[in-house]
C-alpha positions as CSV (number, residue, x, y, z in Angstrom):
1,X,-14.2,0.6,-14.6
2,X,-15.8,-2.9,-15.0
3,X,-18.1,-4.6,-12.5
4,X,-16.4,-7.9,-11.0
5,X,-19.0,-9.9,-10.3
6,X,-17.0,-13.0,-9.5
7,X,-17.3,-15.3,-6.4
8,X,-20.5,-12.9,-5.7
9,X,-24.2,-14.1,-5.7
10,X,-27.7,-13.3,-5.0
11,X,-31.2,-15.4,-3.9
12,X,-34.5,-13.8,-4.1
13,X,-37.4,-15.7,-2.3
14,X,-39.1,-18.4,-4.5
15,X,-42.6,-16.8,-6.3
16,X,-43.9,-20.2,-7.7
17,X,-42.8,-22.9,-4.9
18,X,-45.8,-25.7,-5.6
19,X,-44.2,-28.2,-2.9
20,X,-42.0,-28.7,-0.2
21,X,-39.1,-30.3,-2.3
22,X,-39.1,-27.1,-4.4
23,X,-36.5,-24.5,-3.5
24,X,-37.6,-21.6,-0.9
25,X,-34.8,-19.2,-2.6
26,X,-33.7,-18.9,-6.2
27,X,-31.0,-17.0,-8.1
28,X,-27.2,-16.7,-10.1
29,X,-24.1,-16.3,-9.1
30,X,-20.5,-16.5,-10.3
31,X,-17.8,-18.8,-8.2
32,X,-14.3,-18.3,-9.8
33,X,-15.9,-16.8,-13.2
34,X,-18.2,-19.9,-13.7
35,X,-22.1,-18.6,-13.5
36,X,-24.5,-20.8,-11.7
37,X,-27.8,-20.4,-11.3
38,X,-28.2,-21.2,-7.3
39,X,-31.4,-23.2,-5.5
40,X,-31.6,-22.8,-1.6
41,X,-34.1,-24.8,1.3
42,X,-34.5,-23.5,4.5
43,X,-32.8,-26.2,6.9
44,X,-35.8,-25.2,9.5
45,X,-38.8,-24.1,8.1
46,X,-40.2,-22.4,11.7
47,X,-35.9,-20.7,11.6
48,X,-35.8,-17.2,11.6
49,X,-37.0,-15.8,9.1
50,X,-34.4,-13.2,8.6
51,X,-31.6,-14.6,8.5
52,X,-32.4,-18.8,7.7
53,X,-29.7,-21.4,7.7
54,X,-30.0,-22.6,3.7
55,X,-28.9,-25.7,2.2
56,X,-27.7,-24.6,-1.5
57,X,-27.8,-26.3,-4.7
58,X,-25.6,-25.3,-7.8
59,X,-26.1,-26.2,-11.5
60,X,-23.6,-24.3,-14.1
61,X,-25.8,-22.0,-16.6
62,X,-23.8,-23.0,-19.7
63,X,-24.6,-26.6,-18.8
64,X,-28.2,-26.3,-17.9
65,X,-28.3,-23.9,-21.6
66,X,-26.7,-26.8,-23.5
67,X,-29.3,-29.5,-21.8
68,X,-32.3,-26.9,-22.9
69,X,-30.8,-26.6,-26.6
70,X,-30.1,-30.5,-26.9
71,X,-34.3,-31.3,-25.9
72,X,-35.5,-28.4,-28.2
73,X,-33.1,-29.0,-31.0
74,X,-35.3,-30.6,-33.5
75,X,-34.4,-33.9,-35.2
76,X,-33.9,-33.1,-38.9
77,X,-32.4,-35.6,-41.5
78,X,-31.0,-34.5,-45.0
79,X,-33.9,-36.4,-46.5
80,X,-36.4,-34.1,-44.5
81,X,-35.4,-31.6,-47.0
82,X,-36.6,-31.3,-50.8
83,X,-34.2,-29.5,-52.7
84,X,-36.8,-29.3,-55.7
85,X,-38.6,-25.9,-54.3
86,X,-37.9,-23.5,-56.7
87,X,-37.1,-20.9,-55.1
């Protein structure tokens, strides 16, 4: 039997949160077989602790992936190759 993870999601606290506008809580989830990878703020920073009231943010993984490959990808022209190596 398969695992559905669909429409399910979890948030760890934040390790490396540098500033306030960072995110308190990250993670991944899936909402109707999409993943995302999740950011979450607590609305009151002095809340309860155990169980906060979170403002989310939701950015697909496929679309932050193809973002990452387009910025890496280098920018190599036909003429950047010689075709006289012999080998």
């Amino acid at each position: 039997m398969e695992y559905d993870n669909n429409n399910k999601a979890a948030i760890w606290k934040a390790k490396d949160k540098q500033s306030p506008k960072h995110p308190d809580f990250t993670g991944k989830g899936m909402i109707d077989g999409v993943e995302y990878y999740i950011s979450a703020w607590k609305r009151d920073p002095e809340g309860n602790p155990k169980s906060p009231s979170l403002k989310f943010n939701f950015k697909k993984v496929d679309e932050v992936r193809s973002v990452v490959q387009e910025q890496v990808k280098p920018a190599l022209k036909d003429e950047d190759f010689d075709d006289d190596v012999p080998f």
